[in-house]
C-alpha positions in Angstrom: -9.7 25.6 -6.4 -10.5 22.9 -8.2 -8.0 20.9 -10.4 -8.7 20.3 -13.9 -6.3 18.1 -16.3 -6.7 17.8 -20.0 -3.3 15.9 -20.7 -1.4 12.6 -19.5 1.7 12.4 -18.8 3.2 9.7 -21.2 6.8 9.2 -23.1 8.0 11.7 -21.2 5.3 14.8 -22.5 1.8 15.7 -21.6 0.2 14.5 -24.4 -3.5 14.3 -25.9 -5.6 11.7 -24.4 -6.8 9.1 -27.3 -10.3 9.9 -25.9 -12.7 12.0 -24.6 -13.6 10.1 -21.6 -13.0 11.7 -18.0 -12.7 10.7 -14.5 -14.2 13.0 -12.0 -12.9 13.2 -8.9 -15.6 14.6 -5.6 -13.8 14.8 -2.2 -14.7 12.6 0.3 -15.1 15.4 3.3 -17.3 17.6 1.0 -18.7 15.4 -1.7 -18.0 18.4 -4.3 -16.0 18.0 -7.6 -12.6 18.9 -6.5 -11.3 18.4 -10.1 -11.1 16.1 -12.8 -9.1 14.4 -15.4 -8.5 12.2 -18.6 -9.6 8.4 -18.4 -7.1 6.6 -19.9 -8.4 4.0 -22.2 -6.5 1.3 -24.4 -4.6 3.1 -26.7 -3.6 5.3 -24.4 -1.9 2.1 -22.7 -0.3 1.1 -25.8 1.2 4.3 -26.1 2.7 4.0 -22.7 3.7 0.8 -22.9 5.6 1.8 -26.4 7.3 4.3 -25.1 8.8 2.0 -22.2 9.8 -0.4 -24.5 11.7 2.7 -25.9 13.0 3.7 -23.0 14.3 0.2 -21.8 15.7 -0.7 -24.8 17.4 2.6 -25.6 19.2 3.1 -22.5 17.7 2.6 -19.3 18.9 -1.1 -18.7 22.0 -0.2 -19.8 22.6 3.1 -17.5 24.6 2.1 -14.6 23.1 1.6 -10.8 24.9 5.0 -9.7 23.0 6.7 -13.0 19.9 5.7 -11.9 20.1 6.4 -8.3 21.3 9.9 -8.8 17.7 10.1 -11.2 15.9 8.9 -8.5 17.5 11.6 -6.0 16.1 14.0 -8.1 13.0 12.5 -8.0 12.8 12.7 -4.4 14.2 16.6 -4.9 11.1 17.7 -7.0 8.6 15.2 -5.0 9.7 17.3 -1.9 9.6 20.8 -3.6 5.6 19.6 -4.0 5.2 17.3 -0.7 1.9 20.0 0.7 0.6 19.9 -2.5 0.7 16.0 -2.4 -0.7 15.4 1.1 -3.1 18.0 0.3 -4.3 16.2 -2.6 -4.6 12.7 -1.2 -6.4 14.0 2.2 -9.1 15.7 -0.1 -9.6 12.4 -2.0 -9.7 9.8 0.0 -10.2 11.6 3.4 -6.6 10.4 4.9 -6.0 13.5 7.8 -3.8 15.7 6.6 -1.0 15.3 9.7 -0.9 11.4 8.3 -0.6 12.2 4.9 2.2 14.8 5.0 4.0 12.0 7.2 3.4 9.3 4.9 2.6 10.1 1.4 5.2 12.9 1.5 7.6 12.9 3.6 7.8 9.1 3.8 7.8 8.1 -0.1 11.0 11.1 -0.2 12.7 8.9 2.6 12.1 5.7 0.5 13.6 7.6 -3.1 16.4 8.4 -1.0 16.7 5.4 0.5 16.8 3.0 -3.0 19.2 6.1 -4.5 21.8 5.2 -1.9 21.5 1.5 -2.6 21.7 2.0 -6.0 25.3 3.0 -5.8 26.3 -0.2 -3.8 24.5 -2.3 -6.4 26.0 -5.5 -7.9 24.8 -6.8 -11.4 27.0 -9.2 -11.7 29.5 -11.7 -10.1 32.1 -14.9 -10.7 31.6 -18.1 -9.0 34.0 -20.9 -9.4 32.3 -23.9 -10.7 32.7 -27.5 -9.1 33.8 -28.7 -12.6 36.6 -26.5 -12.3 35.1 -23.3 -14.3 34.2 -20.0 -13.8 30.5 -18.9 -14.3 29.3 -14.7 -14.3 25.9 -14.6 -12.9 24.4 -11.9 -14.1 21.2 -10.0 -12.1 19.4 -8.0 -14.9 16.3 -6.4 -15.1 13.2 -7.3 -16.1 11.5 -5.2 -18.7 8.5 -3.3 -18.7 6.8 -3.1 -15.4 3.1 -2.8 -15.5 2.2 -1.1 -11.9 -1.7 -1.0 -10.7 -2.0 1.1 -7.4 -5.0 1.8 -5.3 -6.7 4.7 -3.1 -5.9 4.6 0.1 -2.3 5.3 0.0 -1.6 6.2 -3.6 1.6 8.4 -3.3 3.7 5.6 -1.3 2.1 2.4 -2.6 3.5 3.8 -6.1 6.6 4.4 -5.2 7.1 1.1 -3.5 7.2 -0.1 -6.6 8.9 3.0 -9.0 12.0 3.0 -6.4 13.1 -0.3 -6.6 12.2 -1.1 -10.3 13.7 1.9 -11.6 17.0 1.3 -9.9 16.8 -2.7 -11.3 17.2 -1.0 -14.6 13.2 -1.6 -15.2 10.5 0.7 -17.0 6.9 1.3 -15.7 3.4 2.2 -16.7 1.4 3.0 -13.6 -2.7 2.7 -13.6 -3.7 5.0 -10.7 -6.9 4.5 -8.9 -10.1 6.5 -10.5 -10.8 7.6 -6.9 -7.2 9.5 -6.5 -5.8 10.4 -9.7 -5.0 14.0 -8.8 -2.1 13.1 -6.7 -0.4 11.4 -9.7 -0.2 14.6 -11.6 1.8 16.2 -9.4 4.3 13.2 -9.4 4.6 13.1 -12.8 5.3 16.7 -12.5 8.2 15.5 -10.3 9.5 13.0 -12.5 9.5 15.6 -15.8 11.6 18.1 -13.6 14.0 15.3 -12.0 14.2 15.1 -15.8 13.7 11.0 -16.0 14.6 10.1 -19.4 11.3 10.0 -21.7 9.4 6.7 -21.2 10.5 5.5 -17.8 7.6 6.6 -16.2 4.3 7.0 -17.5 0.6 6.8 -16.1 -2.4 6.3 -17.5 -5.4 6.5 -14.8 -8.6 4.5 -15.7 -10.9 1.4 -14.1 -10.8 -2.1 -13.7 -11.4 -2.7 -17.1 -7.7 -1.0 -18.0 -6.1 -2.4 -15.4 -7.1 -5.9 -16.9 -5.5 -4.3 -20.3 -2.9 -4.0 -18.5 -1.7 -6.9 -16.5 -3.0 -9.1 -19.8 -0.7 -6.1 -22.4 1.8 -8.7 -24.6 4.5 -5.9 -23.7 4.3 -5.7 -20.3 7.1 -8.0 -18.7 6.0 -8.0 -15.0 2.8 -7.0 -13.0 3.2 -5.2 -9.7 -0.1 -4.6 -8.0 -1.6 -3.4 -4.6 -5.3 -3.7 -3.7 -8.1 -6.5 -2.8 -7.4 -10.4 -2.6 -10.0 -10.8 -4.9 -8.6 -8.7 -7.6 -5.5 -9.7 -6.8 -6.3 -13.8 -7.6 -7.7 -12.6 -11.3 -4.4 -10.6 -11.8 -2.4 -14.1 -10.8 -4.5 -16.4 -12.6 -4.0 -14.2 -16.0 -0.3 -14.2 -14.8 0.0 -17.8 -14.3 -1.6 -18.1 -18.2 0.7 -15.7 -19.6 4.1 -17.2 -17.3 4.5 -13.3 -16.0 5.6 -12.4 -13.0 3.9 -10.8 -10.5 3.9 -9.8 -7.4 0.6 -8.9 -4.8 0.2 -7.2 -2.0 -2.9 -7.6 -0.8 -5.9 -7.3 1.8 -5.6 -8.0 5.5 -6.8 -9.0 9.0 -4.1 -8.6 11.3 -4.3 -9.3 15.0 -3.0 -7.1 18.0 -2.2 -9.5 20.9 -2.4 -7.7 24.4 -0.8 -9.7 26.7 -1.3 -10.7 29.8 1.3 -7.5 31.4 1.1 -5.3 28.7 0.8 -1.6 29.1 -2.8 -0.3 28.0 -1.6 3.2 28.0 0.9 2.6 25.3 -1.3 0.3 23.3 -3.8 3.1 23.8 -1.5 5.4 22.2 -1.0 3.6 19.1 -4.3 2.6 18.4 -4.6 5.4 15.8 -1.4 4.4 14.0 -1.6 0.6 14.8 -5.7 -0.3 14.4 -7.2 2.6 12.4 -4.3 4.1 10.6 -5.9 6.0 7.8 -9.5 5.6 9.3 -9.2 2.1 8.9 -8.5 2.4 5.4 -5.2 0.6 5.6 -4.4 -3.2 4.4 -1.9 -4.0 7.6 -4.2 -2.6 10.1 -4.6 -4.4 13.5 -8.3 -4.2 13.8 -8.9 -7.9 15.7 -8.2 -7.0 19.3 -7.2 -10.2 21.2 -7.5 -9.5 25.2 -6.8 -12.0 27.7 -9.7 -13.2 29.5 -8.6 -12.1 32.9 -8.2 -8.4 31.6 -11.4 -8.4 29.5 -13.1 -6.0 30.4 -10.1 -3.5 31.4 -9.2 -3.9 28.0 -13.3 -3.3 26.2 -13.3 0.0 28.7 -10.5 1.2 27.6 -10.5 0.6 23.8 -13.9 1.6 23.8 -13.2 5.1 26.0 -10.0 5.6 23.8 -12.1 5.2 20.2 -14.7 7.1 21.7 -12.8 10.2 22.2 -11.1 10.5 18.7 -11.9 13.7 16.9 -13.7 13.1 13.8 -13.8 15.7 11.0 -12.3 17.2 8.4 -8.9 15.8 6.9 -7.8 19.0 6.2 -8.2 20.1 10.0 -4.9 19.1 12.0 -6.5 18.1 15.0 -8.5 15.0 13.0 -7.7 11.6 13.8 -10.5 9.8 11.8 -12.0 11.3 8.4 -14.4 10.0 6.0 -14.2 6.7 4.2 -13.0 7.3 0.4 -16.5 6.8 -1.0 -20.1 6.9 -0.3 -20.2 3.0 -2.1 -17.4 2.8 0.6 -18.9 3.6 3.4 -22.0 1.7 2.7 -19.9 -1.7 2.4 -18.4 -0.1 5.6 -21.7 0.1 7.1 -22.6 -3.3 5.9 -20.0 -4.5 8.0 -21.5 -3.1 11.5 -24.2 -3.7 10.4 -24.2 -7.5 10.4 -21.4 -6.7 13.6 -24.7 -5.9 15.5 -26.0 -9.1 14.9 -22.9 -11.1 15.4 -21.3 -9.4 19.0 -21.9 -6.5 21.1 -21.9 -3.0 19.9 -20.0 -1.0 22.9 -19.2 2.7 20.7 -20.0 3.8 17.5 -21.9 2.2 15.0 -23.7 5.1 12.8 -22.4 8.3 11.7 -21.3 11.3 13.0 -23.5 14.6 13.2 -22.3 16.3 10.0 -24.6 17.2 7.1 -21.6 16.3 4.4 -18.7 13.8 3.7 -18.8 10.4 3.9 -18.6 9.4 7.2 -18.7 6.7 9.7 -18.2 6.0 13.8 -15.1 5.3 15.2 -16.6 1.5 15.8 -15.8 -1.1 18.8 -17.6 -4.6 18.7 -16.9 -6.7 22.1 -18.0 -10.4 22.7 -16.4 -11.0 19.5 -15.8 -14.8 18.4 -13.3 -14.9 15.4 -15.8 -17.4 13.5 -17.9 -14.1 13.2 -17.8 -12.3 9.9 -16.5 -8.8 11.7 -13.5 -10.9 12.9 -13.1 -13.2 9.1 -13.5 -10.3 6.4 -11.6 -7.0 5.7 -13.9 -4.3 6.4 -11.3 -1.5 5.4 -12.8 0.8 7.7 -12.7 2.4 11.4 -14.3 -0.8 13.1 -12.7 -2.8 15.3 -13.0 -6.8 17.1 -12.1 -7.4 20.7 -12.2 -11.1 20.8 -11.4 -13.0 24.4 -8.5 -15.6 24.5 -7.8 -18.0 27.3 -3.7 -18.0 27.5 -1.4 -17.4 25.0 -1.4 -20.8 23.3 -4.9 -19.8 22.4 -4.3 -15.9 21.4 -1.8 -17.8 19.1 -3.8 -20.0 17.5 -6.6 -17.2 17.1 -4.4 -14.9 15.6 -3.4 -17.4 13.1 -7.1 -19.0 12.5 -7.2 -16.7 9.2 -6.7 -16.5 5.5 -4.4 -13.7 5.6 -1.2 -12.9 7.0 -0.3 -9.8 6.3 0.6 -7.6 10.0 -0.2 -7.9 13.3 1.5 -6.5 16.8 2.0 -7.9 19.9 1.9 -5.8 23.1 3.7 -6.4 26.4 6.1 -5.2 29.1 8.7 -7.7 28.3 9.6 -6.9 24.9 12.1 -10.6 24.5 8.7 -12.6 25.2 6.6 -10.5 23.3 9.2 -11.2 20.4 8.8 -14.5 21.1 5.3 -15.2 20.7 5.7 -12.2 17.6 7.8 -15.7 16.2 4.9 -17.9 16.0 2.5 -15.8 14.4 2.2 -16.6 10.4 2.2 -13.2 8.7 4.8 -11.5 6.8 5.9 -8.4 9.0 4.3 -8.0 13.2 5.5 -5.4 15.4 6.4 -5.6 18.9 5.1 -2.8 20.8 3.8 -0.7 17.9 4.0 -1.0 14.1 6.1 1.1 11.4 6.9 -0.7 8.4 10.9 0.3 7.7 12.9 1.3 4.1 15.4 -1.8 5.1 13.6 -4.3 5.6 11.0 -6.7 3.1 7.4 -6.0 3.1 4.6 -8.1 2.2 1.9 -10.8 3.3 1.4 -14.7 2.8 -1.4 -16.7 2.5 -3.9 -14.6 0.9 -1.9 -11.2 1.7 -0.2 -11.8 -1.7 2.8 -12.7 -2.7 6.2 -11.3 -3.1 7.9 -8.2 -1.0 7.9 -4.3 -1.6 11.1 -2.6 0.4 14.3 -3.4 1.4 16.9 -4.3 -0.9 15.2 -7.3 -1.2 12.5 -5.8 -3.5 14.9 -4.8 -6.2 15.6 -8.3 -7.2 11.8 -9.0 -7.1 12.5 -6.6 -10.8 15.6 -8.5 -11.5 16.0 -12.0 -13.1 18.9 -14.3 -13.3 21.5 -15.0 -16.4 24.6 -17.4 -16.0 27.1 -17.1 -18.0 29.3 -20.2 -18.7 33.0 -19.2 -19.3 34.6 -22.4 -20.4 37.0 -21.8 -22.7 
């Protein structure tokens, strides 16, 4: 059944929206109207950004680490009490199969509430350092302010609450712009956050465009932007940032590299290709989608990529037994197709390449290019999609260099029998987190790209200081 909202959730209430505009959301495995809600629009923004002034200022800064993390464990309480309805929601939006997004925006984004709610009660705010000069000085680790938070499709549960976990325990207050494309989900977290009973104005969210997000990030009360989604947005965000002296922090697009070595075990790369190279039908910023295979295992390596790809079910997201869905959109999928497209030109098509046999949903091949040189466009730009590169290297000097010979820097893996050397050559590669054997981003540690993947890092403890800032105290008398 279709869901139909005709309130946002804002100061802590479902409140009128301040106008009549709405969003319509259409599934991306049926292309039907699934449901539909309010478009936020500037005064709604104010609104929110009023009431977490409120909230900041009237007791959330002040509460004390342990106060906040026991909020957040009820939080993660009432986001589990709804985790079907979640997954549900995000697979029918943006086509993510449903095993994934149980795993991820569910069950995962609970495991990451939990996890900031136990490091909230081990939180220091505040020490004393002796001063060279003979003095004392309190250093004092306070929050920021009001967080303006800008999320996108793919993953919209988890992406969010990278942010809401760790700035809520810093003491901070947020206004979240959902994507148009997957608004639903963020209903049924707001949901959450009324029943964990979140005092009024911590959290609010106001779904609209890019022309609200730019409200937003540019709002003269927001203290801080936090925002996931293209480079290209994300360098507007920073330039109006750097103007404004507010800090921000990106995570951005990527073209991560997957570097089979020389005696690495196929089978096992084979494996994780789903996970590793097309995790959420491609529609995933770290995924590993150049393939760099040594020249003397070329061809093993094309075969078997190419006989793996070949074989994945592609269907419904709903349907357990999917490993590839639709793309999010049908102005998606044409980019998408764009992309293989000019791949045809550029290197040799070897699977894939059109669209599956179905009469609806926006879908596209499970895609492998071969003969691929990483000057080629398919092997430069983020196609966001199920389309992968296998691009030859000579030894691993040169996979190294190839792997690095890109803007971004946001994942990669490296693949190979001896896991000490494979951690080695992971050492050389310039990108912010690479996995050795496989890829799982973990709670504990920092996550987060350089060079064009953005800047600053989501997870770990270290991302609740990235919604702290520094005040020394000078105790001289």
């Amino acid at each position: 059944m279709a869901a139909h909202h005709q309130k946002l959730y804002i100061g802590g209430e479902w409140v009128a929206p301040a106008s009549n505009k709405r969003i319509e959301i259409v599934g991306a495995a049926t292309e039907e109207v699934i449901g539909s809600t309010p478009e936020g629009v500037e005064a709604d923004v104010d609104r929110a950004v009023a009431a977490a002034r409120k909230a900041f200022d009237g007791g959330w800064a002040a509460a004390t680490p342990a106060e906040r993390g026991a909020a957040l464990l009820r939080f993660a309480e009432a986001i589990e009490k709804r985790g079907a309805a979640i997954a549900e929601a995000v697979s029918m939006q943006n086509g993510m199969p449903i095993v994934m997004s149980e795993q991820l925006e569910s069950g995962y984004t609970v495991g990451l509430l939990r996890y900031y709610a136990a490091l909230a009660e081990q939180l220091q705010v505040e020490e004393r350092r002796p001063s060279p000069l003979g003095s004392t000085t309190v250093v004092r680790r306070e929050p920021i302010g009001v967080v303006g938070a800008i999320v996108p499709w793919n993953f919209p549960v988890i992406l969010a609450m990278m942010k809401i976990a760790p700035a809520l325990v810093a003491g901070c207050t947020m206004v979240l712009k959902p994507s148009p494309g997957t608004v639903l989900d963020s209903f049924l977290v707001a949901e959450a956050a009324h029943e964990a009973g979140l005092p009024a104005g911590v959290l609010s969210w106001v779904p609209g465009g890019r022309e609200l997000g730019a409200y937003l990030v540019s709002h003269p009360g927001i203290d801080k932007v936090a925002f996931t989604g293209s480079t290209a947005a994300g360098r507007l965000i920073a330039q109006e940032c750097g103007r404004l002296l507010r800090p921000v922090s990106l995570e951005l697009g990527g073209k991560s590299a997957a570097i089979v070595l020389e005696d690495a075990d196929l089978n096992a790369f084979m494996q994780a290709i789903p996970s590793a190279s097309m995790l959420n039908n491609g529609q995933t910023c770290f995924s590993c989608t150049r393939i760099l295979a040594p020249q003397s295992r070329y061809a093993e390596v094309v075969e078997a990529i190419a006989a793996t790809v070949s074989s994945f079910p592609v269907g419904d997201p709903l349907d357990r037994g999917t490993v590839v869905g639709p793309m999010a959109s049908s102005a998606h999928r044409e980019r998408v197709e764009g992309y293989i497209a000019r791949g045809k030109e550029e290197a040799k098509l070897v699977t894939g390449g059109g669209r599956p046999a179905r009469e609806r949903g926006w879908f596209v091949q499970p895609t492998v290019f071969a003969e691929v040189s990483n000057s080629a466009l398919i092997a430069r730009e983020e196609i966001f999609g199920p389309v992968l590169s296998i691009i030859p290297y000579r030894d691993e000097a040169d996979a190294v260099s190839i792997a690095n010979a890109t803007e971004y820097g946001l994942g990669g893996t490296v693949w190979s029998k001896n896991g000490e050397h494979a951690l080695d050559v992971a050492r050389r590669i310039v990108t912010g987190t690479i996995g050795v054997n496989g890829y799982l981003p973990d709670l504990n540690a920092p996550f987060g790209g350089v060079k064009a993947s953005g800047l600053g890092r989501e997870m770990g403890p270290e991302a609740i200081g990235g919604y702290q800032q520094y005040k020394s105290v000078y105790l001289l008398g």
